[in-house]
LOTOR-766380 format. One record per residue (C-alpha): residue in one letter; z, y, x. Coordinates in steps of 0.2 Angstrom, whole numbers, plus 5000, padded with zeros to 4 digits. Layout:
<nodes>
AZYX ...
</nodes>
This chain:
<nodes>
X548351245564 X547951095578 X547451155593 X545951085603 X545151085618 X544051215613 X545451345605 X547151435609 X548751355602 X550151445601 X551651365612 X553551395613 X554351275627 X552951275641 X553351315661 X551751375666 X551351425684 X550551585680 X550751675663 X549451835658 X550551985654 X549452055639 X550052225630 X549352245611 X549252375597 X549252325576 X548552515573 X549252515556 X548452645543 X549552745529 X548652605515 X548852475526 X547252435533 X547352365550 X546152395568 X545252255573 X543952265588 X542752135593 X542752055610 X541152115619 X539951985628 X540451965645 X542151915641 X542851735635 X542851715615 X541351835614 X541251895598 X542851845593 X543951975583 X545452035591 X547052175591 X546652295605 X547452295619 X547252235637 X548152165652 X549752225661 X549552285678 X550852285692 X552152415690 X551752455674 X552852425659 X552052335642 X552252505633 X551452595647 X549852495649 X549552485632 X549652675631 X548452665645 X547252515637 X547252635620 X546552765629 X545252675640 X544452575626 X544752655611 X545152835617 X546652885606 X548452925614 X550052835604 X551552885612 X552552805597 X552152635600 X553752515591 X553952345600 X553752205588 X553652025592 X552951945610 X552251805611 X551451645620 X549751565618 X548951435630 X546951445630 X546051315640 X545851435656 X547451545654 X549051575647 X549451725639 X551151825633 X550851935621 X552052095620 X551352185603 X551952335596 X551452405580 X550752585579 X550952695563 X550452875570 X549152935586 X548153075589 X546153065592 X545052935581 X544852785585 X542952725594 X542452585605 X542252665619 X541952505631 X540452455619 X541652345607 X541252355587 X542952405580 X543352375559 X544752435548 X545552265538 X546452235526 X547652055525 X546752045506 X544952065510 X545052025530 X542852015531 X542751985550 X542651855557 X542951735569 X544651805574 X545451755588 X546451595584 X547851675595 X548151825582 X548251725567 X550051715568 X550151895571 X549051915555 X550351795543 X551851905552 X550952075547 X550852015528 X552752035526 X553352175518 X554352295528 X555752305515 X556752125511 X557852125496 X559352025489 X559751975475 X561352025467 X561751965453 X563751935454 X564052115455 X562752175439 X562552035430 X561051935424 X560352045412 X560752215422 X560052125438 X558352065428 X557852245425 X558352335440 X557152195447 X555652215437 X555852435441 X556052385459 X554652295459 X553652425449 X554252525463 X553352415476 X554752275481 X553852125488 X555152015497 X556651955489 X557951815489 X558851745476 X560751715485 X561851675469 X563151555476 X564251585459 X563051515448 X563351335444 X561751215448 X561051225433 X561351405429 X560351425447 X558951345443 X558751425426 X559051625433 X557951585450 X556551545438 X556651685428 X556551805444 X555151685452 X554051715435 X554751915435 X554251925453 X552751835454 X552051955441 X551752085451 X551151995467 X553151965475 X553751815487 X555151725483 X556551665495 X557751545488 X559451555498 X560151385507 X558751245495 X557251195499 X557251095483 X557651215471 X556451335478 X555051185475 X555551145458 X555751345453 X554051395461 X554751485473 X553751535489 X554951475502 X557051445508 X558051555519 X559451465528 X561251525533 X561651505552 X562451355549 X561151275541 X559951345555 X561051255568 X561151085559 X559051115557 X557850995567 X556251015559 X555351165549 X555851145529 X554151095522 X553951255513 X552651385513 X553651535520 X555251495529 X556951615536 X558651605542 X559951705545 X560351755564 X562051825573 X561751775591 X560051755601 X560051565603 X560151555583 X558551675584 X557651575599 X558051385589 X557351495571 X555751505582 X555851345590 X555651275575 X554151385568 X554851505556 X554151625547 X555451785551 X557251795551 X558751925548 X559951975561 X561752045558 X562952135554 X561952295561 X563352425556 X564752415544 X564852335529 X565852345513 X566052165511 X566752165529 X567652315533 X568552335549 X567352165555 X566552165571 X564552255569 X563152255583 X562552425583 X560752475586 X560752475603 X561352275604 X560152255590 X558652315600 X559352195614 X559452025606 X557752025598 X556752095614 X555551945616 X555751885602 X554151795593 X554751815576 X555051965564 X556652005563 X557452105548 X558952215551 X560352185537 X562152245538 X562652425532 X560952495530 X560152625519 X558252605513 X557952765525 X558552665538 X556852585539 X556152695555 X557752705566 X557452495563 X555552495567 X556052595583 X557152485589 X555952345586 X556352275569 X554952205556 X556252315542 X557852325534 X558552195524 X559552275508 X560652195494 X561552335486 X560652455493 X559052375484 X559652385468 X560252565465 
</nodes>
């Protein structure tokens, strides 16, 4: 998206005298559909569509004035709110960080109680519109699945692999990657595109570990890069979706500097491919990705009902590789 004159553009590296401290809430439904409410006349971008939410006043924490702006303007009460990603746009009169969390349970039912039209969306079908050029990010970050699976193929086998992956995905797996470093080239391509055809069958995104160019000529949806590749990275891989892998906050900061799409971040807790090796724990987790602007996926010891101790400490979800195939 180009920014103009008239719109919001989304900036990393900026030094702005004053930054708008703005707290935010994806009200997140059990089939998925999403709260939108629509900024009232009176306020810049009338009309616009917009996650409620509002500003953050002295003394108070981004937690605690969104509790407070949910129940002023929509009249609900969410003490579980789970931190997700901040972020900072530049409109032409005001900048603005963004701290949004995402919000799977509350008590009341939602209404517009400062004269605002709200609407339940859904990604598929999002009939509003305009929405505020400043959430569209937030929008392309809420279509990724919760649950990030890879591929592991070494241990099963082609065969074996290939149908645990089509029941998976029966079962509601939308995110994978295909990391198969045993494989000789040509034996690559051919496996990636049978799990690209398998996988796209049922509406899954691809990740291809470490090659743009395989992930092109496979049809895949994008590249995740190892932290070495990351660091050697100057510009975005020209790829629809884009990931790496993370160990230290820099790698995440210079993943987002660059416009990724999300990344992973580990070794969470202990592994079976590195026993004994040094693990972050959930605590240090939670720490390196405060402020972070992309979603972060934990991988590193984890178990699919891992997934809400993640979420609390502020993970998008779980990354899995034997785990995702039992």
């Amino acid at each position: 998206m180009t920014a103009s004159i008239n719109s919001p553009e989304y900036t990393h590296n900026m030094t702005p005298t004053k930054i708008i401290e703005v707290a935010a809430a994806v009200l997140i439904r059990a089939d998925g559909s999403f709260l939108l409410a629509q900024r009232p006349v009176g306020k810049p971008y009338p009309g616009y569509w917009e996650f409620p939410g509002g500003k953050i006043e002295a003394g108070e924490s981004p937690h605690q004035a969104l509790c407070r702006e949910l129940h002023e303007e929509l009249g609900i009460t969410a003490p579980l709110a789970l931190p997700w990603l901040t972020r900072i746009f530049r409109y032409p009169t005001a900048t603005v960080r963004l701290h949004v969390f995402r919000v799977f349970a509350w008590a009341g039912e939602p209404q517009g109680l400062e004269g605002q039209q709200l609407s339940w969306q859904h990604l598929a079908q999002l009939s509003v519109t305009p929405v505020l050029p400043g959430n569209a990010p937030l929008l392309r970050a809420l279509s990724l699945p919760t649950r990030y699976a890879i591929s592991n193929a070494a241990e099963l086998g082609n065969e074996e692999f290939l149908r645990r992956l089509d029941i998976a995905l029966q079962n509601g797996l939308r995110l994978l990657q295909v990391r198969e470093p045993h494989l000789s080239a040509p034996e690559r391509l051919g496996f990636t595109r049978e799990v690209v055809t398998l996988a796209h069958r049922y509406g899954a995104r691809v990740m291809v570990n470490g090659d743009a160019e395989l992930a092109m000529h496979t049809g895949a949806d994008g590249v995740h890069y190892s932290g070495k590749q990351l660091q050697d990275c100057s510009t975005r891989p020209a790829v629809e979706w884009c990931a790496a892998s993370c160990h230290s906050t820099a790698e995440l900061k210079h993943a987002s500097e660059l416009g990724f799409d999300f990344a992973v971040l580990s070794p969470v807790l202990p592994t079976l491919s590195h026993p004994g090796a040094a693990h972050l724990g959930w605590e240090r987790f939670a720490e390196m990705i405060t402020g972070t602007a992309l979603p972060v996926y934990a991988l590193g010891g984890l178990q699919p009902d891992d997934l809400a101790v993640a979420q609390q400490h502020g993970a998008h979800g779980i990354a899995l590789l034997r785990q995702a195939w039992i």
